[in-house]
C-alpha positions, 0 to 999 in steps of 0.5 A: 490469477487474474492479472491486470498488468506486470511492469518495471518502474520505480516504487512511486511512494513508502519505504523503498521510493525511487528505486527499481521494482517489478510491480505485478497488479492484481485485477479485483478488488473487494473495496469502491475508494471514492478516489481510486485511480486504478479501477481499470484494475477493478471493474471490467474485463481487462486483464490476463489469467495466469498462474503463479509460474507463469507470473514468475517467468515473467518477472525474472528477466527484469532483473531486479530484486525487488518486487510489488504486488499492487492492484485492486487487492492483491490479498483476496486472490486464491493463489497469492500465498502460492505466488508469494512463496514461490517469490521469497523462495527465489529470493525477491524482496516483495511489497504488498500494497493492500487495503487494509481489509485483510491482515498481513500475511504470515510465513514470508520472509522477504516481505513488507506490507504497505498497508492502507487505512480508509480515511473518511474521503474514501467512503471505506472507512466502516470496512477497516478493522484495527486488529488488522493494522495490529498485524504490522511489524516495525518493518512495515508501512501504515498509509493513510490517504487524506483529503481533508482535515476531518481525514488527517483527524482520522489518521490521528485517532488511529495513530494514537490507538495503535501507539497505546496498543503496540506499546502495551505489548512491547512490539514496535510501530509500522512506519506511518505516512501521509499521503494527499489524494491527488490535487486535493488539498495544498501540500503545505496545509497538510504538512503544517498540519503533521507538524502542528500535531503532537500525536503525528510529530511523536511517531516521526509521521512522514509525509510523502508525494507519489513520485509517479505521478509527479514524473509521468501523466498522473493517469499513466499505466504501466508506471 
């Protein structure tokens, strides 16, 4: 598998801020985010081959229950099921933080997935597919990334075609967030804009920062 980089932090955005986690970022990724700011974990050549045993060897002495698998695309590698199973099985609580492109893994225990929708800023947007986000449980995440009112638009019309869908078949909404694209817009505009929205305000949409760039240089690695 190819490895871009593996390191203790804490969960920077979604469900599990602030607490300690190993974060393993895959290298690769099958999406070109107008915003992205991880693309020495894209394009290039800078990363490690590893296989699955040699990752876990490396995460265990950390010592932390919870782990990240961040990238790129952790979903499109040969062996991440491999890793995944190998992960659950010794017990670790893992986060997936994926693009959207893939559908949620099946058979792991001990997983949430942080799944993405592709706003209209990230240029992305056509590659989304809503069966995918159908694959969320209560338990997981849906984030959008905004930029612009047309992108909070967006992340409504999904929110609300998910609401109608999960209703129907009796199964509870993932968690819904709301985050800024870094120095994009004000963040008092996008929240009185969740809280001016009935449709956000219904399904408890949180609005959230991410901690790590608000702790360390917003272009830090390894954090």
């Amino acid at each position: 598998m190819k490895i871009s980089e593996i390191f203790l932090s804490i969960e920077g955005e979604g469900i599990r801020t602030g607490a300690p986690a190993v974060f393993i970022r895959l290298f690769g990724c099958n999406l070109r985010c107008s915003y992205c700011d991880s693309m020495y974990a894209v394009e290039g050549n800078d990363y490690m081959e590893m296989t699955p045993k040699e990752i876990m060897e490396k995460v265990q002495p950390f010592n932390t229950k919870y782990i990240t698998l961040t990238g790129g695309e952790p979903l499109i590698h040969k062996d991440v099921k491999v890793l995944l199973k190998m992960l659950d099985d010794s017990g670790f609580e893992i986060n997936i933080e994926t693009n959207g492109t893939q559908p949620k893994p099946k058979g792991i225990k001990h997983l949430i997935c942080t799944m993405d929708w592709k706003c209209t800023s990230s240029e992305m947007q056509p590659k989304m597919k809503l069966t995918n986000m159908m694959t969320l449980r209560g338990k997981d995440v849906l984030k959008f990334v905004v930029g612009s009112d047309e992108d909070l638009l967006d992340a409504t019309r999904v929110i609300e075609a998910m609401e109608g869908r999960f209703n129907a078949l009796g199964k509870r909404l993932p968690t819904f967030y709301v985050s800024p694209i870094f120095g994009a817009m004000k963040y008092e505009d996008m929240v009185n804009w969740i809280l001016g929205n009935e449709v956000m305000r219904r399904n408890n949409v949180r609005f959230q920062v991410q901690l790590h760039k608000i702790i360390w240089d917003p272009d830090a690695r390894g954090v």
